[in-house]
N, C-alpha and C positions, 0 to 999 in steps of 0.2 A: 504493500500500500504506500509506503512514501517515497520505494523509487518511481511509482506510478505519479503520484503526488509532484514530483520532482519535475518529470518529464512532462508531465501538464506548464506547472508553472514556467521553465525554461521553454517551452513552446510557446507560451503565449508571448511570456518576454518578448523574444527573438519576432512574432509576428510583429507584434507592435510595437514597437520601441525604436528600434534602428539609430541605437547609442551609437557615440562615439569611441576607439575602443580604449581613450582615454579613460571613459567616464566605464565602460565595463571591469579595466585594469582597478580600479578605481576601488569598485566594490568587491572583489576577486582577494584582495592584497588584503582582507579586512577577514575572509574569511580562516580565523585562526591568526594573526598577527597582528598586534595591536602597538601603537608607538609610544601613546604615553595614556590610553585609555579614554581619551576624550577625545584628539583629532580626526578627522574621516575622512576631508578631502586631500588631495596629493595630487601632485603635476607628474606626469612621466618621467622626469628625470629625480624630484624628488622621491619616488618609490626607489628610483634605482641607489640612489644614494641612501637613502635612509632604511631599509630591508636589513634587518640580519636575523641569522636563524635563532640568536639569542630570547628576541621576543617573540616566538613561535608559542604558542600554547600548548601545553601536553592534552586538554583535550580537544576530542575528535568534533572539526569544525560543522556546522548545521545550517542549510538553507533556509536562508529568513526573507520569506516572498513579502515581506511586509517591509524590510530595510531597504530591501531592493528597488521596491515603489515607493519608496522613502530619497533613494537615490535619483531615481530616474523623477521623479516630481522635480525634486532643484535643477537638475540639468534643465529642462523642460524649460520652469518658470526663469531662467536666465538666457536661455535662445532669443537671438534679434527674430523681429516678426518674418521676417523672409527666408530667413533659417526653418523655422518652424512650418512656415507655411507650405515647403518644401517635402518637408516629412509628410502633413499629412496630407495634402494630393491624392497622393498614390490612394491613398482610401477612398477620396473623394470621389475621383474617376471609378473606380471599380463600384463606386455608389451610382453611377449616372448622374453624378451632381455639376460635371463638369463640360457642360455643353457649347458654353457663350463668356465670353472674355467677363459679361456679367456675371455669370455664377461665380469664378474666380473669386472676384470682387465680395461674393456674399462670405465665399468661403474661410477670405481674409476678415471680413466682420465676426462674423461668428468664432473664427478661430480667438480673436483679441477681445473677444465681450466675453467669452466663457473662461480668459485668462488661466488661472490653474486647477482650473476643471476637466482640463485637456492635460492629465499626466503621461501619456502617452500617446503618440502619434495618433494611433485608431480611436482615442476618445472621441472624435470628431466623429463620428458616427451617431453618438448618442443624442447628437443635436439636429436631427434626421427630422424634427418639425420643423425647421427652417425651409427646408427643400422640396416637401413632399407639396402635392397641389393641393388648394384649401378643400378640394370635393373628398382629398382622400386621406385627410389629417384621419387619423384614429384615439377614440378617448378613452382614456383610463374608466372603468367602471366608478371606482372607488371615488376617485375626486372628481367627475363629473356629479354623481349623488350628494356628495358632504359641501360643494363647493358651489353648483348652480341650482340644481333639480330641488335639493333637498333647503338649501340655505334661503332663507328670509329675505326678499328683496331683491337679490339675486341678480335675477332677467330681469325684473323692468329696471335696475341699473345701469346693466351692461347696454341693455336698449338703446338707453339715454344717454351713455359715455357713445354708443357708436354715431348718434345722429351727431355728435359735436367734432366727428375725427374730420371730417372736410376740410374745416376750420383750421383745423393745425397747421400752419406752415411756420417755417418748416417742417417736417416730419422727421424732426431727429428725436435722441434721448430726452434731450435739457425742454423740449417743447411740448412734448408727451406729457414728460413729467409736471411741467406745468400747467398743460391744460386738461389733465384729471386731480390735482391740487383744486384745482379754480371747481371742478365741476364738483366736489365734493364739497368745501367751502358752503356752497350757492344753494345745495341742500343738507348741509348741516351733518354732515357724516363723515366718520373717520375712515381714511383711506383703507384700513383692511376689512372694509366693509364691499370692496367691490377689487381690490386688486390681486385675488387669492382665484377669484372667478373670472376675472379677464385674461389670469393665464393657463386656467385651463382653457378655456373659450378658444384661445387663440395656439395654444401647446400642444393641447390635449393631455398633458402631465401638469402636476403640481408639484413640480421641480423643476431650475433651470437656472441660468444666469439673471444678470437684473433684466425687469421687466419692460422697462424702456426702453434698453436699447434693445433684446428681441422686438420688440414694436416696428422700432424703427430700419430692423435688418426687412422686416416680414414687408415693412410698406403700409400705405392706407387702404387700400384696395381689399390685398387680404386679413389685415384686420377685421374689416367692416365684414369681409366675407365667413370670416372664419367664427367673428360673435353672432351672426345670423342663422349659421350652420349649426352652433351647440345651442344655439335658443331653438331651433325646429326640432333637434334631436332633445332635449330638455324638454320640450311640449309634448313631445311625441308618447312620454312615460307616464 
């Protein structure tokens, strides 16, 4: 079972990741040798200089798929954005996301709004409502029930936030955000009373990056589309 264990987690690594083999040497050099019990990171030459079998451990070293992802996260969140953006491509195309110089562009948004949510190349994937077309978003059972169907007020909120999105221009984060500020205001109600249900509405998950700038990757069009679509399927129950 844990060399089975083993050869899962080193498979998925190696799918996703495409470290550098700095950053692989990196965590390798850790396994079983320690320099002063608190250091972790090292440059290529520093390893070579700094190695001796003196600080080897007498015991038998263990793969910690949690260090590893501990590793590969800082690599990650220190990559320039065109570095990274690089990595995950390769996913994005084998997704169909990469059709038109504008997906690129989305793929760059979404890659930099979901910041170090993206610990590994292929996490790009998991942000798969950006891309999909608003007829074929799919919703979570769970948080559609607790978040629009089931919650107080709900849909005719959400109703009311989509007849004011025209309005937004620009349609960036900082405008979003301020013109569901203003429309909360106007009716006397605190924002997570309608911003928990606009992202599933428009996700189909109750998990994500911030909300605004998804908004603003997604557009007006399919905003409006996509709060129209969970209010008909919300009706429909």
């Amino acid at each position: 079972m844990l060399t089975e264990t083993f050869e899962i987690e080193v498979t998925k690594y190696v799918y996703c990741c495409c470290c550098p083999v700095s950053f692989q040497l990196n965590y390798l050099l850790l396994l079983g040798w320690s320099l002063d019990g608190e250091r972790e990171r090292f440059t290529v030459d520093e390893m070579t200089k700094l190695f001796s079998l003196d600080r080897v451990t007498k015991a038998p070293a263990s793969f910690d798929p949690q260090k590893l992802m501990s590793f590969q996260s800082d690599r990650m969140a220190e990559l320039p954005a065109d570095e990274k953006l690089a990595m995950v491509l390769p996913y994005a195309e084998k997704a169909g996301w990469t059709k038109s110089p504008n997906d690129i562009q989305r793929i760059r948004s979404v890659m930099i709004a979901a910041g170090e949510r993206i610990r590994v190349a292929g996490d790009i994937l998991d942000f798969d409502f950006c891309f999909v077309a608003d007829d074929e978003l799919q919703y979570d059972e769970k948080a559609m029930q607790k978040r629009i169907t089931g919650a107080q007020d709900a849909a005719e909120l959400l109703a009311g936030f989509a007849e004011t999105i025209p309005a937004i221009a620009p349609f960036d984060a900082e405008s979003i955000e301020s013109a569901l500020k203003s429309f909360c205001e106007a009716r006397s109600i605190g924002i997570g009373q309608i911003i928990h249900a606009l992202r599933v509405a428009t996700t189909g998950t109750a998990i994500g990056f911030g909300m605004f700038e998804t908004l603003a990757i997604l557009g007006p069009q399919s905003t409006r589309n996509r709060i129209a679509r969970a209010l008909q399927i919300a009706n429909s129950r």
